[in-house]
C-alpha positions as CSV (number, residue, x, y, z in Angstrom):
1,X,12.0,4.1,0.5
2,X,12.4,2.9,-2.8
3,X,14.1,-0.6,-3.8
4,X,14.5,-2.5,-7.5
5,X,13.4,-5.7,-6.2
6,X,11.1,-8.9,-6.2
7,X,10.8,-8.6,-2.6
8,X,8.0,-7.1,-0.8
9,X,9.2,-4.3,1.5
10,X,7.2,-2.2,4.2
11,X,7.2,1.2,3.5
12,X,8.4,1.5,7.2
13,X,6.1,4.0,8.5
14,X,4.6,3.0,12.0
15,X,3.8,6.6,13.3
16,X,1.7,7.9,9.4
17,X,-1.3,7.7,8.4
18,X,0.2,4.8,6.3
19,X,1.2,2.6,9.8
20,X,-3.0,3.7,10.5
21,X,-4.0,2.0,7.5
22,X,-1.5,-0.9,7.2
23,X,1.3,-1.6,7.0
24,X,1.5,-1.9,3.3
25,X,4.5,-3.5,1.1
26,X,5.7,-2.4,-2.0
27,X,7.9,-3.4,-4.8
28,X,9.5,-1.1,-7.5
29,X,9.8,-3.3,-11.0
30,X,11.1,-0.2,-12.5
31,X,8.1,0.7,-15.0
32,X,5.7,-0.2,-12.1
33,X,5.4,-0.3,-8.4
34,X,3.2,-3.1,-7.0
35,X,2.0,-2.8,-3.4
36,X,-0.1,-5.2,-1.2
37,X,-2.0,-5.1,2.0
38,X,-2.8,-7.9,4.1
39,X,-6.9,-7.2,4.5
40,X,-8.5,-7.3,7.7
41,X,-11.7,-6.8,9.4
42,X,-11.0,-2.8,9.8
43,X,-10.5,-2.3,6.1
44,X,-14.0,-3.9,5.0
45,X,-17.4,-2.5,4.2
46,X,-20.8,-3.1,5.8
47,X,-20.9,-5.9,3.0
48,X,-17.3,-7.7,3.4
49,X,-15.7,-6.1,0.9
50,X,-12.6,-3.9,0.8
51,X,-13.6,-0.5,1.3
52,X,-13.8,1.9,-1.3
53,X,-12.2,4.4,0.7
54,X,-9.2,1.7,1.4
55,X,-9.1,1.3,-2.1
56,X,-8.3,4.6,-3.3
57,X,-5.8,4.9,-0.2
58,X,-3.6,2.2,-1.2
59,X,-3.8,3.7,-5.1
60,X,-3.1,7.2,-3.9
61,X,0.4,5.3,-2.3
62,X,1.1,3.5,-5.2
63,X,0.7,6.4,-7.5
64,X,3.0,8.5,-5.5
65,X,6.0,5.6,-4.8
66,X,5.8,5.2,-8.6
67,X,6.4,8.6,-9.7
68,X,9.1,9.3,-7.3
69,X,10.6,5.9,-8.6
């Protein structure tokens, strides 16, 4: 799951509650993981923004991929 790289990778899990929410990319610099979602209609809020709940999803993910790292 975990690559030094510049490129974007999935994290590769289609049957997880990640595959439900995304799929969502990551990178490992080292000191920092970066990850990215591609935002669609399902993520967003009554008022078109990213849902707060999404949010803290995609943090909780990145937290975890960068301690592990």
């Amino acid at each position: 799951m975990q690559s030094k790289s510049d490129e974007f990778v999935s994290f590769g899990q289609a049957d997880t509650f990640i595959g439900l929410v995304g799929p969502i990319y990551y990178r490992n610099l080292g000191d920092r993981t970066e990850t990215k979602l591609v935002l669609e209609r399902r993520h967003v809020n009554p008022v078109g923004s990213a849902h707060g709940g999404l949010l803290m999803t995609v943090m909780d993910i990145t937290l975890g991929s960068t301690a592990g790292a």
